[in-house]
C-alpha positions as CSV (number, residue, x, y, z in Angstrom):
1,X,48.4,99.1,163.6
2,X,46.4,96.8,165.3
3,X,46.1,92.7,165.0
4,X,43.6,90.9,165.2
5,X,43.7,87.4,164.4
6,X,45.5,88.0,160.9
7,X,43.6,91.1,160.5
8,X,44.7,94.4,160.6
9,X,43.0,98.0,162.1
10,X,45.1,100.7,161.0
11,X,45.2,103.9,163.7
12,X,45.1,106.3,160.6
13,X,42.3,105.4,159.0
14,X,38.8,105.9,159.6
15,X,36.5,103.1,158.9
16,X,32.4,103.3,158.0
17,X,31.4,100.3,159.7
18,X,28.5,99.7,157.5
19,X,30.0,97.9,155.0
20,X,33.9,97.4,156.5
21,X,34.6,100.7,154.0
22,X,37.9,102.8,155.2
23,X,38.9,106.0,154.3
24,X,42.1,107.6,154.4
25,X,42.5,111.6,154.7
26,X,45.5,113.2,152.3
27,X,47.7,115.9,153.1
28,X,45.5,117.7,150.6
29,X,42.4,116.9,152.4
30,X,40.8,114.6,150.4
31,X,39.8,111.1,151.1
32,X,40.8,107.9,149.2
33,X,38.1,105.1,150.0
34,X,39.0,101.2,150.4
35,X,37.8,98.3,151.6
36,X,39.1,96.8,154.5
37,X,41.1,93.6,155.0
38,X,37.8,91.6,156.8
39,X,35.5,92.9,153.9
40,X,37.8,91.5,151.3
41,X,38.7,88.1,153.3
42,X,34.7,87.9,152.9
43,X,35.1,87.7,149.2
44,X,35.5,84.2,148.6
45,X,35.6,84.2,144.8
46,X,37.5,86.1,142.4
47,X,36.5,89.7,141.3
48,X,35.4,89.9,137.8
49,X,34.7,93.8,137.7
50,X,34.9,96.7,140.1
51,X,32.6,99.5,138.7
52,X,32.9,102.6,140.8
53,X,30.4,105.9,139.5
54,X,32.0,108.0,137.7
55,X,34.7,111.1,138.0
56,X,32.5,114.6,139.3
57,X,29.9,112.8,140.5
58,X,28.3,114.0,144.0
59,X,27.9,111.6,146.8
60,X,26.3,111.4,150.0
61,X,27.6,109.9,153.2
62,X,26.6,106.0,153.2
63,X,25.0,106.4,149.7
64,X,26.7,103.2,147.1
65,X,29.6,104.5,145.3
66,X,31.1,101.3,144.1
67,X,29.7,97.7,142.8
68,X,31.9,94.9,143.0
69,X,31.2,92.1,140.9
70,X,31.4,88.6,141.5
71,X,30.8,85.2,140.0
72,X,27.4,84.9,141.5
73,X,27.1,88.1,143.6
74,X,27.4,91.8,143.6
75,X,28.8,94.0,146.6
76,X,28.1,97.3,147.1
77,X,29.9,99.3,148.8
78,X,29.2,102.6,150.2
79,X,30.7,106.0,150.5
80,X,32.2,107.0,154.1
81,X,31.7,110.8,153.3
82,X,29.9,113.2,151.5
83,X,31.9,114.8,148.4
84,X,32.4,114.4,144.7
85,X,34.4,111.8,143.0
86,X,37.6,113.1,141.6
87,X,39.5,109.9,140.5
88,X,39.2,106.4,140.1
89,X,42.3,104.2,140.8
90,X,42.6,102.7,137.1
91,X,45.3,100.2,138.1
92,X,42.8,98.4,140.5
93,X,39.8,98.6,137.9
94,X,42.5,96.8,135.6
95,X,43.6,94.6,138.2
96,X,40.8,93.5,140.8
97,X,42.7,91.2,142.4
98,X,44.8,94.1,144.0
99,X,41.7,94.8,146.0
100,X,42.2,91.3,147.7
101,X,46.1,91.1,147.8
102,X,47.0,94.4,149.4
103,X,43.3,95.9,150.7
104,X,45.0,99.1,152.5
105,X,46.9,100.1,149.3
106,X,44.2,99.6,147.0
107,X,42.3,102.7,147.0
108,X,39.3,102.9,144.4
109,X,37.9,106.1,144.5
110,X,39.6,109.9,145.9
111,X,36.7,112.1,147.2
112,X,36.6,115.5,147.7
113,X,35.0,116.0,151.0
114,X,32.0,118.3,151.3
115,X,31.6,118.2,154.5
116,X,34.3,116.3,156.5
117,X,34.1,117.7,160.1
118,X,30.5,116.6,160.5
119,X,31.1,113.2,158.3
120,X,33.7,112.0,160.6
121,X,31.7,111.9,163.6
122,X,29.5,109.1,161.7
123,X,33.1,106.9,161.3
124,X,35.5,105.0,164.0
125,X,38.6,106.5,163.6
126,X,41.4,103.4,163.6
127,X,43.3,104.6,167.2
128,X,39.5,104.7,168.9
129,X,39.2,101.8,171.5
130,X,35.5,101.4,169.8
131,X,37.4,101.2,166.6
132,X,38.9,97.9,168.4
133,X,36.1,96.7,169.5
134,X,34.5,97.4,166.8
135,X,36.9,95.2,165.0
136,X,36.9,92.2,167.1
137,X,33.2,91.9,166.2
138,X,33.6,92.1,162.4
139,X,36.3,89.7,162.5
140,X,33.9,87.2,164.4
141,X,30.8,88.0,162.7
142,X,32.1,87.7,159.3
143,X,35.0,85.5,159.5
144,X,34.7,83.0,162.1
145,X,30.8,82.1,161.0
């Protein structure tokens, strides 16, 4: 792991810089999705709803998977592979807030990659010096407006 600031880039985890998504790869090969500490610092309100689409359904690389709703907004956020959707994390649709109090333990969807080998090449992978830079500039750009 990696600081910066109070933020925190995690060498295991691969990261879809588009909208400061990570993804996590399971001993069984599938992915659980997150969003990352910046992303969530960037959520200034409470979370009224996370409402991800639902169990079996196909996704494409980049295409919205999740909405997060908030008081006077709503966040997409999008997948960081192709797959399908095999489980939601209930206990963080019950309990938004866990999205903002521990953002690399609250997973919210597991995805069965379709095509993993070629999606990863599209993501920074946390231990990849762009990965760092990479990081640096979110936490400036979103953060330290």
């Amino acid at each position: 792991m990696v600081k910066v600031d109070n933020f925190e880039l995690k060498e295991d985890l691969y990261y879809w810089t588009k909208t400061s998504t990570w993804g996590k790869i399971e001993p069984d090969g599938n992915m659980k999705i997150g969003i990352t500490d910046v992303g969530v610092a960037t959520i200034r309100t409470g979370i009224l709803e996370i409402r991800p689409k639902q169990v079996g359904t196909m996704v494409k690389q980049g295409e919205q998977i999740v909405i997060i709703r908030l008081p006077k907004a709503i966040n997409p956020i999008e997948s960081p592979i192709s797959g399908t959707i095999l489980k939601i994390n209930s206990e963080v649709q019950q309990k938004p807030q866990l999205i903002k109090d521990k953002p690399y333990e609250s997973w919210i969807i597991l995805i069965k990659p379709a095509n993993l080998e070629g999606d990863l090449k599209n993501l920074l992978k946390g231990d990849d010096p762009k990965a760092l830079d990479w990081y640096i500039k979110e936490v400036n750009m979103k953060i330290k407006k």
